[in-house]
C-alpha positions in Angstrom: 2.6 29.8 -1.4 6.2 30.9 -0.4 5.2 34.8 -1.6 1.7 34.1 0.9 4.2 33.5 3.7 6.2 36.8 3.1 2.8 38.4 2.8 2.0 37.1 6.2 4.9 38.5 7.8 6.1 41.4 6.6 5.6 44.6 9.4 6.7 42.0 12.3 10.5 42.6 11.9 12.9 40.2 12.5 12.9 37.8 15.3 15.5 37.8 17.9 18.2 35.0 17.5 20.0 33.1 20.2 22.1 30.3 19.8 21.2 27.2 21.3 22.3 25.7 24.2 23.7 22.7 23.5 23.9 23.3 19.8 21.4 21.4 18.0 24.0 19.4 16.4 25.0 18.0 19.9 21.8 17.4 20.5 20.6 14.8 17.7 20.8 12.0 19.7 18.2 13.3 21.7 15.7 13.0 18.1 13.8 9.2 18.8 11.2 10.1 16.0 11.9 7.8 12.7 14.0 9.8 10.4 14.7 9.4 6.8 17.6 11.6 5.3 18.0 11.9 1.2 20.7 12.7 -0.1 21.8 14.0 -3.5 25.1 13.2 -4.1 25.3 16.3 -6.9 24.7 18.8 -4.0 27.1 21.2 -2.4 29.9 19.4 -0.4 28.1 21.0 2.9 24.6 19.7 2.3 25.8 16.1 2.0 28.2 16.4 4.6 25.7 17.8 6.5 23.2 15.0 5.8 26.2 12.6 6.8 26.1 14.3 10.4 22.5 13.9 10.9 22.3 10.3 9.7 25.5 9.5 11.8 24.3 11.9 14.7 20.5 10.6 14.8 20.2 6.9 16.4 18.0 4.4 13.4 18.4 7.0 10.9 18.2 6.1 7.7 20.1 7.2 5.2 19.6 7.1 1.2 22.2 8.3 -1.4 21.2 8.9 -5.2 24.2 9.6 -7.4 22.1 11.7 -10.4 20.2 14.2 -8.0 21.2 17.2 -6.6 19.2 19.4 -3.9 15.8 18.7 -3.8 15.4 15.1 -4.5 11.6 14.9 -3.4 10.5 17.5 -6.9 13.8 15.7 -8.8 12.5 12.2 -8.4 9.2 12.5 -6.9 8.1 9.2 -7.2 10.9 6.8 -5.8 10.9 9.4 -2.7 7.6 8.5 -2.4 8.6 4.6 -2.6 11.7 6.1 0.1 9.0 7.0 2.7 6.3 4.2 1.9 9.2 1.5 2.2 10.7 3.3 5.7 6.9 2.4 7.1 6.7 -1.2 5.9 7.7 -3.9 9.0 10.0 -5.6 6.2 13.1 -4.2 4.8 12.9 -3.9 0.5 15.4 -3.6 -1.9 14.5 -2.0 -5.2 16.3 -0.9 -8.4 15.3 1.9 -10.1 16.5 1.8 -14.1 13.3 4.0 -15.5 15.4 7.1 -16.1 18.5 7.4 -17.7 21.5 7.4 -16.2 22.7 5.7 -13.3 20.3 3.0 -11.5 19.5 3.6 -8.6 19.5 1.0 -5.9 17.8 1.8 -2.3 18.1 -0.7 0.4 16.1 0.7 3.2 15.7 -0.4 6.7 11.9 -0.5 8.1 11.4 2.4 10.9 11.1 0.9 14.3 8.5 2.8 16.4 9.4 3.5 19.8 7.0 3.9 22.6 7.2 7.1 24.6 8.5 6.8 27.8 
């Protein structure tokens, strides 16, 4: 899929770039949409630092931390992310513990989205 998307675009040269006015970091306060951040507490320093400043920056964020996964926890534990998004959707809050791999359990205590109508 990835090499289809290179295929797609190659011969359109590069876009321009322009910074953004107010950065987008300034600016995640303005996100209202429910937002779920996972984090993999074996990733680089800047990724989880940098999930730290959109769950801090974005208002009802919610924020999960697994100690045994590293960048891509969605393909490195595919199943409880799945439980991470089905429980972010549910009007009551779950807790659940995770002890089917080796290794550290995992325990995720996540906060139901609220929905938010437009104004």
């Amino acid at each position: 899929m990835q090499r289809r998307a290179f295929e797609v675009t190659a011969g359109r040269g590069a876009p321009e770039e322009k910074e953004l006015d107010p950065p987008a970091l300034a600016r995640l306060a303005e996100i209202h949409a429910p937002t779920l951040v996972l984090v993999g507490a074996l990733d680089l320093d800047a990724i989880v630092d940098s999930a730290r400043r959109v769950s801090d920056g974005v208002p009802n964020a919610r924020r999960v931390d697994w100690s045994d996964t590293a960048h891509l926890p969605s393909m490195e534990r595919p199943d409880d992310s799945s439980r991470c998004y089905a429980i972010g959707w549910r009007s009551k809050p779950r807790i659940r513990a995770h002890a089917h791999r080796p290794g550290p359990v995992a325990i995720m205590a996540v906060k139901p989205f609220r929905r938010r109508n437009a104004d």
